[in-house]
C-alpha positions in Angstrom: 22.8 -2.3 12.2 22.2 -2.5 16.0 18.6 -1.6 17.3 19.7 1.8 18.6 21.8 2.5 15.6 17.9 2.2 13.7 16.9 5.7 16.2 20.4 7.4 16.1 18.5 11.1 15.6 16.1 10.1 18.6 18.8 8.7 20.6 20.9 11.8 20.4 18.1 14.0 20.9 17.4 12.0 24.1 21.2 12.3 25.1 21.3 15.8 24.8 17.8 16.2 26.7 19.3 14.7 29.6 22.3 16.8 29.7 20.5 19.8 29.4 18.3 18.5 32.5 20.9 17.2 34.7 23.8 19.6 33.8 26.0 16.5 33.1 27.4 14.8 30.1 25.7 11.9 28.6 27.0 9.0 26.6 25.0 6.4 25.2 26.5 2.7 23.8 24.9 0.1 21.9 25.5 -3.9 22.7 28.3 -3.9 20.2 30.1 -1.5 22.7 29.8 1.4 19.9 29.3 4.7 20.8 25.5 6.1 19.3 25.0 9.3 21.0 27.3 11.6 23.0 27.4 15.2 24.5 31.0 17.3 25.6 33.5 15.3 25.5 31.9 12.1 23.8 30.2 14.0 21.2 32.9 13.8 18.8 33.4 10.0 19.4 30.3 9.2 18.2 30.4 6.4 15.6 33.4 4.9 17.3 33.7 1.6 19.1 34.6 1.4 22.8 37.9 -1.0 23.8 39.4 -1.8 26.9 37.6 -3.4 30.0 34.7 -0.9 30.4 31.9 -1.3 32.3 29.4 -0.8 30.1 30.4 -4.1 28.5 29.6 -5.7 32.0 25.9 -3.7 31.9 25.0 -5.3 28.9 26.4 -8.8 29.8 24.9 -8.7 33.1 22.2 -6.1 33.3 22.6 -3.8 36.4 22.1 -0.3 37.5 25.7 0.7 38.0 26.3 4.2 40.7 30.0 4.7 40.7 30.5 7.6 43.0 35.1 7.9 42.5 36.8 6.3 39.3 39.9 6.2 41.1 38.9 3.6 43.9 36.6 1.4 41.8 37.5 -1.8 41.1 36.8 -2.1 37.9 37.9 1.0 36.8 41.5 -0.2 37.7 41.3 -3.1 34.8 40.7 -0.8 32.2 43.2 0.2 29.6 42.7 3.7 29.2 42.4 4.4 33.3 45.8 6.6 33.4 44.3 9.1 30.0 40.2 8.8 32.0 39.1 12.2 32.6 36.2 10.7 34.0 35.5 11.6 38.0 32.2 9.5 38.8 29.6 7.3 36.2 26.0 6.5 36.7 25.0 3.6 34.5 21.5 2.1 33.0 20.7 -0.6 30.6 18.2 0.2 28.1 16.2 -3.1 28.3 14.0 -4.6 25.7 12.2 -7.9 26.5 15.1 -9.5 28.9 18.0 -8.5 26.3 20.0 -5.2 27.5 20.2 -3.2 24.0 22.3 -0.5 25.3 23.7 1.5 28.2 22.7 4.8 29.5 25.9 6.7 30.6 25.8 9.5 33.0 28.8 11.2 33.6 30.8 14.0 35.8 33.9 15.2 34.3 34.2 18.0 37.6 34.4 17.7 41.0 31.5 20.0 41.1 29.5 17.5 38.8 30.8 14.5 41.0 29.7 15.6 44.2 26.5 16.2 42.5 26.0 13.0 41.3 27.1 11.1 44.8 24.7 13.4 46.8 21.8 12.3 44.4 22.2 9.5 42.7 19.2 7.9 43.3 17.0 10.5 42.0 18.9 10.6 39.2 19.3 6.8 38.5 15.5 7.3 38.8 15.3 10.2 36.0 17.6 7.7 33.5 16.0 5.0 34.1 12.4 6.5 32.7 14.6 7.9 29.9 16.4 4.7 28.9 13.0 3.2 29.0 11.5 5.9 26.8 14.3 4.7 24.1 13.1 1.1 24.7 9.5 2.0 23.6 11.1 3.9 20.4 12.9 1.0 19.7 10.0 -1.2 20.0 8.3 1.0 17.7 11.0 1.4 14.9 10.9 -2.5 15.4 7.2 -2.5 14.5 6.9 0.3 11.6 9.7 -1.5 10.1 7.9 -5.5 10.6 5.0 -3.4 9.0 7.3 -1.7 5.9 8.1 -5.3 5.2 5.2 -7.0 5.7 3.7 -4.2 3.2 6.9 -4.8 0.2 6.4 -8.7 0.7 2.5 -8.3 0.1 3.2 -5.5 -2.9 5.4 -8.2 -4.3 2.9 -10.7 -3.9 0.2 -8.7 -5.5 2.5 -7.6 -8.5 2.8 -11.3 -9.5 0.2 -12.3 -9.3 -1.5 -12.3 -12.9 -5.4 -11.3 -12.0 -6.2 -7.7 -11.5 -6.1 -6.8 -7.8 -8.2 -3.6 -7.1 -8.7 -2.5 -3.2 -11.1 0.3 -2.0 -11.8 1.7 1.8 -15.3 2.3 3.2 -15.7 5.5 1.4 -15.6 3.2 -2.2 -12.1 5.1 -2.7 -9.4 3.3 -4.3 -6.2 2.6 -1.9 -4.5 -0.2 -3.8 -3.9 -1.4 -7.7 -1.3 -4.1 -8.4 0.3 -4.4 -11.8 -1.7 -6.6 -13.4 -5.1 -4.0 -12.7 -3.2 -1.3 -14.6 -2.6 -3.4 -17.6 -6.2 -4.4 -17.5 -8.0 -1.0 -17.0 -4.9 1.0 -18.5 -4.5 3.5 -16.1 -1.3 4.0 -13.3 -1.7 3.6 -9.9 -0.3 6.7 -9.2 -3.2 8.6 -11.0 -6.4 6.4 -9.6 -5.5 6.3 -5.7 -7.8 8.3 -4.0 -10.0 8.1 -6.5 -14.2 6.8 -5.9 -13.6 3.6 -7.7 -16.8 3.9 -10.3 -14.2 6.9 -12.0 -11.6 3.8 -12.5 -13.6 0.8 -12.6 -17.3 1.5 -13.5 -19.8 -0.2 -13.7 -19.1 -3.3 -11.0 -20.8 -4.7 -8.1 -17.9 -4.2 -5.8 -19.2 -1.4 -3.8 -22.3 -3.6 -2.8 -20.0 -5.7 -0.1 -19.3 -2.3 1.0 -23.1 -2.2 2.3 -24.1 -5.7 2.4 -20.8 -7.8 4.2 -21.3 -10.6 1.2 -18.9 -11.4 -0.7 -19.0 -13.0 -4.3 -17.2 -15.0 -6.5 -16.8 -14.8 -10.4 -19.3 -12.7 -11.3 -19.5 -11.0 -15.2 -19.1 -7.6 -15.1 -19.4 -5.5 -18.2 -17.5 -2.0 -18.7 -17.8 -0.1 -21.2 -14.4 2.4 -22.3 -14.2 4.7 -25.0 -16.2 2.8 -27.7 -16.0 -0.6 -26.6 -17.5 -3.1 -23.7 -14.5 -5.0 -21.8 -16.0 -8.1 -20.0 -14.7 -9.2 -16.7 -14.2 -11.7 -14.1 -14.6 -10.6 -10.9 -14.4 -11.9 -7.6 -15.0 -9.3 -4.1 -14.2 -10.3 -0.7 -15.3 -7.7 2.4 -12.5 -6.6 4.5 -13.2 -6.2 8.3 -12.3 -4.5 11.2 -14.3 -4.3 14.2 -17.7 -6.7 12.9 -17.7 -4.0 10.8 -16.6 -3.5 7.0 -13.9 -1.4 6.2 -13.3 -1.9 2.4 -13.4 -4.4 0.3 -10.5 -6.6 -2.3 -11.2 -7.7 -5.9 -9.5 -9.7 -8.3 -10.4 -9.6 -11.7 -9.4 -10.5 -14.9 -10.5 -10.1 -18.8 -12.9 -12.2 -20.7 -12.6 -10.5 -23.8 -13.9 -7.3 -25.7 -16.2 -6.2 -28.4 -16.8 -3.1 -30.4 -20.4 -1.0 -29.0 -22.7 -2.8 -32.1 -21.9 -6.2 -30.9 -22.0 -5.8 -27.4 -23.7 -8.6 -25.2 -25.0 -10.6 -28.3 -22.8 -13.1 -27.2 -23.9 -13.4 -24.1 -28.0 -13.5 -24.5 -30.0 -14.4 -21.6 -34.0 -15.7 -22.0 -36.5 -16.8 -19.9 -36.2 -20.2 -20.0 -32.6 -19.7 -18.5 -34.3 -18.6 -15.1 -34.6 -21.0 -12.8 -37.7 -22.1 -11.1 -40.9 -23.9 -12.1 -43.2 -22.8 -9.7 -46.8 -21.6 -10.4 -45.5 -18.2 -8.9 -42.4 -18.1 -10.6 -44.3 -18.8 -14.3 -46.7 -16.2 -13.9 -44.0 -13.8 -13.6 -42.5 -14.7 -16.3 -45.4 -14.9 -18.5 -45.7 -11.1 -17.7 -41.8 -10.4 -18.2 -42.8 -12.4 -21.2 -45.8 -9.7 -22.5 -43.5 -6.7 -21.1 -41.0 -8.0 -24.0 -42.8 -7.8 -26.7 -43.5 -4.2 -26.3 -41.1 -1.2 -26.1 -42.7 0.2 -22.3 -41.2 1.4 -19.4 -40.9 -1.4 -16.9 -40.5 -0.8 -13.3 -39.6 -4.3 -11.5 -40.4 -4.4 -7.8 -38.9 -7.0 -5.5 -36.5 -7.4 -2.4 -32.9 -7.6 -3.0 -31.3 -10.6 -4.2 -34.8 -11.8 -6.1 -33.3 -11.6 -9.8 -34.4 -7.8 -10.9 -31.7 -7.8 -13.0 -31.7 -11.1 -14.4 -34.9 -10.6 -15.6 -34.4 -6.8 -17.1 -31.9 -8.9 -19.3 -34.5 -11.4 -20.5 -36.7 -9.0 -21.4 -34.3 -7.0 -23.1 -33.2 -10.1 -25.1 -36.3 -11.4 -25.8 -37.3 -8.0 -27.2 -36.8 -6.8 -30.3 -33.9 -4.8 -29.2 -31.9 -7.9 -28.0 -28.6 -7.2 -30.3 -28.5 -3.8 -29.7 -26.8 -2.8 -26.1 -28.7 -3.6 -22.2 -26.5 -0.8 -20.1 -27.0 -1.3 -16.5 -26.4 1.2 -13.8 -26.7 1.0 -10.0 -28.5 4.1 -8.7 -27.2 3.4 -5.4 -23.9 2.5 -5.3 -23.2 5.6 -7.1 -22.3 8.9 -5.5 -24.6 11.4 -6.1 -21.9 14.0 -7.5 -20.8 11.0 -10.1 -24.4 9.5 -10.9 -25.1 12.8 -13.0 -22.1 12.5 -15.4 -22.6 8.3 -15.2 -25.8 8.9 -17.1 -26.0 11.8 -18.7 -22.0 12.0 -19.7 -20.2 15.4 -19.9 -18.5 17.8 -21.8 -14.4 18.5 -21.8 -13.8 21.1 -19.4 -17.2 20.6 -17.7 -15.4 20.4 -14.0 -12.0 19.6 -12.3 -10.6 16.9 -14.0 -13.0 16.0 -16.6 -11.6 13.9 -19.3 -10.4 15.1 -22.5 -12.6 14.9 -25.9 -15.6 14.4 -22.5 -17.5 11.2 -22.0 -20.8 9.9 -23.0 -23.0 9.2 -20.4 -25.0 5.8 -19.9 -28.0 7.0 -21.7 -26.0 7.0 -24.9 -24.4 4.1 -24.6 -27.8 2.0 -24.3 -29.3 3.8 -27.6 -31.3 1.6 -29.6 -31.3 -0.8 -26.4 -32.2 -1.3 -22.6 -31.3 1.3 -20.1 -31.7 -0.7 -16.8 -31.5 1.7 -14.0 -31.2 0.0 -11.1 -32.5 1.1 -7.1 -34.3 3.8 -8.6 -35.8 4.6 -5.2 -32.1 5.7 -4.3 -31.5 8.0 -7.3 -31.7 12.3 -5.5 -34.3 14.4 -6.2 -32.1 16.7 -8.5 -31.5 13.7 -10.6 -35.2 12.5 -11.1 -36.1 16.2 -12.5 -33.0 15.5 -15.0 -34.2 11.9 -15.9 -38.0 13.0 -16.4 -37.0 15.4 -18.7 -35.1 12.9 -20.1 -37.9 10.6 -20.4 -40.4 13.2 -21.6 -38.1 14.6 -24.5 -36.6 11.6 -25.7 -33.4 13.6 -25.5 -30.1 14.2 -23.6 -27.5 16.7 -22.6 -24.1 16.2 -21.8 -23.2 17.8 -18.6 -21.4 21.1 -19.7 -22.8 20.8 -22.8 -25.4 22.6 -24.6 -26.5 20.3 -27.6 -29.1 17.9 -27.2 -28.8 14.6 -28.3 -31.9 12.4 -29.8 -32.5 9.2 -27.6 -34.1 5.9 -28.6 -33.8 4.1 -25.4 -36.5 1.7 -23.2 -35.8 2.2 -19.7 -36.2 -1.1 -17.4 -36.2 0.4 -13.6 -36.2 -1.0 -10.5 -36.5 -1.0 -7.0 -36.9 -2.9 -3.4 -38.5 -0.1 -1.6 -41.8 0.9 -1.8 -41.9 3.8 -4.1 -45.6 5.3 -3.3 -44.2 5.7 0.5 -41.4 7.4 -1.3 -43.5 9.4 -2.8 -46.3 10.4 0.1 -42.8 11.3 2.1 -42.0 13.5 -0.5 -38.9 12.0 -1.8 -39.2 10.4 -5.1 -41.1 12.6 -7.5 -44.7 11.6 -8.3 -44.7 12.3 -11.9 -41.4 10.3 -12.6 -43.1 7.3 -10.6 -46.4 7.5 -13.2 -43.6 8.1 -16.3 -41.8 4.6 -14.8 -44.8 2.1 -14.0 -46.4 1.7 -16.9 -45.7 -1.9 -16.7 -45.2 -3.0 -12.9 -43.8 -6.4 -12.6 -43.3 -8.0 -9.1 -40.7 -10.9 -8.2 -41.9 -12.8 -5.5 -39.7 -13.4 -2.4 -38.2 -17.0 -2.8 -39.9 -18.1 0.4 -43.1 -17.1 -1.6 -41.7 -19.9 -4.2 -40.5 -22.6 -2.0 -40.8 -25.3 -4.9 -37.7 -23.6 -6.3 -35.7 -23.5 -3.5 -33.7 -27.3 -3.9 -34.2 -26.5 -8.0 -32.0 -22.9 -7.3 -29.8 -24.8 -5.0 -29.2 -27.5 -7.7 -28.8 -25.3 -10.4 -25.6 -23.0 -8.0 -24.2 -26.3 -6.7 -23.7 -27.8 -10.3 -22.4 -24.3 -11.1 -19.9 -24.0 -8.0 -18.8 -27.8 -8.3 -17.6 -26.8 -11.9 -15.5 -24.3 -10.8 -13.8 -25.7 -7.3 -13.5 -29.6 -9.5 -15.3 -31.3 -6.3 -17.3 -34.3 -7.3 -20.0 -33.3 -5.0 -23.6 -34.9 -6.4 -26.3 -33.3 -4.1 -27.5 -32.5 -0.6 -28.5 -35.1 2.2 -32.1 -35.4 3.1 -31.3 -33.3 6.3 -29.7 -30.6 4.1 -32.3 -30.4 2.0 -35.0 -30.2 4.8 -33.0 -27.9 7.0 -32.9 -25.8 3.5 -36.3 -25.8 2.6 -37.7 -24.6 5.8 -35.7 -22.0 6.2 -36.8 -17.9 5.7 -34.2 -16.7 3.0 -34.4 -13.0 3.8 -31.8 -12.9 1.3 -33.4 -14.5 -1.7 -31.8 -16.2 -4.7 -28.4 -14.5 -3.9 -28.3 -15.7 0.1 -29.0 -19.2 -1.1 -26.2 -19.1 -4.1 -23.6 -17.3 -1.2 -24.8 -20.6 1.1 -24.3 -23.3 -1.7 -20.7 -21.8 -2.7 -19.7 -21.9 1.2 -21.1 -25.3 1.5 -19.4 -26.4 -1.8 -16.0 -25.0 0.1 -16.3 -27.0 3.6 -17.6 -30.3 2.1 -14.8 -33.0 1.4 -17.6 -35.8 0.8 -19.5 -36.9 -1.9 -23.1 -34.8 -0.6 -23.4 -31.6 1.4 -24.7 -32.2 4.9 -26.1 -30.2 7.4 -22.6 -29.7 9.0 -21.2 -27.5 5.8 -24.6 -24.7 6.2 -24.4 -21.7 7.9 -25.6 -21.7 11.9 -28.5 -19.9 10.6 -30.0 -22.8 8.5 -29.1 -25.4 11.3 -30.4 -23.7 14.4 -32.7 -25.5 16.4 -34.7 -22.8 17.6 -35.5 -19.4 16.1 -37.2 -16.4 16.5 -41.2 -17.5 17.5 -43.2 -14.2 17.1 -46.7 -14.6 17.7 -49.0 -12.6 16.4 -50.5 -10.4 19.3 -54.7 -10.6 19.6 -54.3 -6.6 19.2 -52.6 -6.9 15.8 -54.9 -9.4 14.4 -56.6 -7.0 12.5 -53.4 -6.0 10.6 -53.8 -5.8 6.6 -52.3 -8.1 3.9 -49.7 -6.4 3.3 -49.0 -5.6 7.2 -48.4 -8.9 8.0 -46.1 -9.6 4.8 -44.2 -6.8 6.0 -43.5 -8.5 9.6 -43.1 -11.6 8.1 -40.1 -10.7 6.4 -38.8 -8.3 9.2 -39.1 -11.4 11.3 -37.3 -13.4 8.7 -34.2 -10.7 8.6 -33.7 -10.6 12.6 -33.7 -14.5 12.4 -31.4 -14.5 10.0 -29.1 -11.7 11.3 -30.4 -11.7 14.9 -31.4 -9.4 17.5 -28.5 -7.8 18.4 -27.6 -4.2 18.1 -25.6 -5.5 14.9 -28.2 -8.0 13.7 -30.5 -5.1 13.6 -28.2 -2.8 11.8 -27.7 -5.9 8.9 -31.3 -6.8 8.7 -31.8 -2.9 8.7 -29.4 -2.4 5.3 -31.1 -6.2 3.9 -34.4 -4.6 4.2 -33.6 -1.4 2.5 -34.4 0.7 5.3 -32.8 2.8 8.1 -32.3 1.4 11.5 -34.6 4.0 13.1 -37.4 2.9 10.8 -36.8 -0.7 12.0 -36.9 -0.2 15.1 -40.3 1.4 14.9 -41.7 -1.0 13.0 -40.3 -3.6 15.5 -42.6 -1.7 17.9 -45.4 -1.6 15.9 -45.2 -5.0 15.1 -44.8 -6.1 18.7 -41.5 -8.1 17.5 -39.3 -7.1 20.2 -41.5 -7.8 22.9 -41.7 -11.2 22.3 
């Protein structure tokens, strides 16, 4: 099928436009000499091939504007075979060019003497008029070319996808499901048909995926636990950020199943103490000999610390090491939930309770973790509406479905936590003050790991042993450059920046020890940011000059761009305006 063939509809639509402009008949070939669209006369030869010596074969041969004002006295005209039957009086010709390669012919014709002398007397003005026109059909069929390159680039990927044997999940920057391959609806049991367009925590809840969405950083690997109608599925999952424009536009997982167990023996299998943390620094101990004394009571816990510190790491030694270890540790993420799906995440709901509600309803987080750990995660991020609902909650020792009307008994020890500063939450009038009492009973914070730099190379032994098991490398350790260049660095992102580092180091290096030439630009730069502290801000508090310290050690790690501000912004937990104020306060900026 001929490139014009592909636009028939447009091409006739075209032809007929120009008749109805020009008050002539229109005939338009293809580069097989076929006839594609046609008005009068030529409109019922449409479809058919054109023989003889015509000169449209000599326009797509040799492309040429072609003005013949009398068929008669042309010479060419006089070769072809169907001269004596012609009814033709004069022709105006124009190849439809795309790239150097005539496609077609533009044919303008006058079957009257009246049409004739109109066409001698301006033939320029109309060879101008079809020229734009055959050009318009050049841009359609550069863009039929296109859609179609893209249709097949789309059923070769599908194809791709639906052999492969992991789970392939995609979402957009909303968290909204735009892609499922075949081996995600065995695994989940749903139909792709039913989930598109769907927030992915209603078809896959319960993962990290939706923090590349806000963080850029990828993972690979990670467990994931999901719990579906009775039982906990455990997962393999690996998230990579999709980009467009420095910014991130969704994100692709792969996944694939571990296993499943029946709610009673969820997670025994997979027990995690304190002795499996890593780090042997004076800091690090302390901490844990208060996770330690935390576990051996049934308190609330609220666990402070910036992100990527190990919050949840240790919420699951405690639980373990508590006396509710074999029963369930359910975690949820406060904010990677949408407020109008957090409600029914933890409290569950009723059949019938809204618009598409699942039949037989759902139990809600809260009742999934009875007898064990709730582990509510950025609890600063939870709405207002929600933390009247959860100190209820807390206060009754009960919960209600939403929709429903029955209570429920609870036996549940909540583990929160949080990397903002919940008393300014509280002074601004967004986090309720009696829910932040009911939560810090026992306050326990993680320290930054620049605060614990003893365990930096012990961390970064611990992931590269880890990481060298799974890409087979026989890598044994770091150089003495690597190390250093890693030890005096900031780590705005904690634990998890220095385990992303490790796996990309693990990736470049083809020799038996990472060097300095496998770490990101951020950890070999010669120079970074020097911020001084002014004479006027020498009076600043403790915990003032913490708090520039680590702003300091995001915009040297993300820069001071517009878009290093936003990412150190979103690392900080805090909005950009609030940044940039404290940037002024600070005196950072005008350094």
């Amino acid at each position: 099928m001929s490139s014009l063939q592909q636009i028939q509809v447009t091409t006739q639509q075209i032809a007929e436009a120009i008749s109805s402009a020009l008050s002539m008949d229109v005939t338009i070939v293809d580069d097989s000499m076929v006839r594609i669209a046609g008005t009068g006369y030529h409109q019922a030869t449409i479809g058919q091939k054109i023989t003889g010596n015509s000169v449209y074969e000599k326009v797509i041969h040799h492309p040429a504007e072609y003005i013949i004002n009398d068929v008669s006295t042309y010479k060419e005209c006089s070769k072809c075979e169907k001269r004596t039957s012609c009814m033709e009086l004069a022709q105006l010709c124009c190849p439809i060019i795309v790239g150097t390669k005539a496609i077609g012919v533009i044919g303008l014709i006058a079957f009257s003497p009246k049409q004739q002398m109109e066409l001698s007397k301006k033939d320029k003005r109309l060879l101008s008029f079809v020229r734009k026109m055959a050009e318009l059909i050049a841009v359609k069929v550069a863009e039929e070319d296109s859609l179609n390159r893209i249709v097949f680039l789309k059923n070769q990927m599908a194809t791709v996808l639906n052999f492969i044997a992991e789970g392939i999940i995609a979402i957009d920057q909303d968290a909204k499901v735009i892609n499922v391959n075949f081996a995600a609806e065995k695994l989940l049991k749903i139909k792709a048909r039913d989930v598109i367009g769907f927030h992915l925590n209603e078809v896959f809840p319960g993962t990290p995926i939706p923090e590349v969405l806000r963080d850029g950083i990828g993972f690979i690997n990670r467990e994931v636990s999901v719990w579906n109608k009775g039982k906990h599925y455990h997962y393999m999952v690996s998230a990579k950020p999709m980009l467009g424009e420095d910014e991130v536009r969704g994100v692709v997982a792969s996944f694939s199943a571990v296993g499943e167990w029946p709610v009673q023996q969820s997670l025994t299998q997979a027990k995690l103490t304190f002795d499996d943390i890593v780090g042997t620094s004076k800091t690090l101990i302390m901490v844990k000999g208060e996770a330690a004394q935390a576990a051996e009571t049934s308190s609330t816990v609220l666990i402070m610390g910036e992100s990527g510190t190990g919050k949840e790491v240790f919420a699951r030694a405690i639980h373990y090491e508590s006396g509710r270890g074999n029963n369930p540790f359910v975690a949820v993420n406060c904010g990677a939930i949408p407020e109008n799906l957090l409600e029914s995440e933890l409290f569950g709901y009723e059949e019938g309770a809204f618009s598409g509600a699942r039949k037989g309803g759902k139990p809600g987080r809260f009742q999934l973790a009875n007898k064990g750990t709730l582990f509510l995660d950025e609890i600063g991020d939870m709405p207002i509406f929600l933390q009247v609902k959860l100190l209820r909650v807390l206060q009754e020792k009960t919960v209600e479905r939403v929709g429903g009307i029955k209570s429920m008994p609870l036996d549940v020890r909540i583990i929160a936590a949080t990397n903002r500063n919940l008393e300014k939450l509280v002074k601004a009038g967004t986090f309720r003050e009696d829910l932040y009492y009911r939560l810090n009973v026992f306050p326990i914070e993680l320290p930054a790991l620049h605060e614990r730099p003893d365990d930096i190379m012990e961390l970064a032994k611990f992931f590269l042993e880890k990481q060298r098991k799974n890409s087979g490398k026989k890598i044994t350790g770091f150089t003495d450059e690597a190390v250093r260049r890693m030890q005096n660095y900031n780590w705005p992102g904690n634990i998890r920046e220095l385990e992303n580092v490790v796996e990309c180091a693990v990736i470049k290096t083809s020799a038996e020890v990472i060097d300095v030439d496998a770490l990101p630009a951020k950890l070999t730069a010669d120079t970074q940011l020097y911020l001084p502290i002014q004479p006027e801000m020498s009076n600043l508090r403790p915990s003032e000059y913490a708090e520039r310290q680590t702003i300091v050690s995001a915009l040297n790690a993300f820069g001071m761009c517009v878009e290093g501000k936003k990412r150190a912004a979103a690392h900080l937990g805090m909005g950009i305006a609030t940044l940039y104020r404290k940037i002024r306060k600070y005196g950072i900026e005008s350094n």
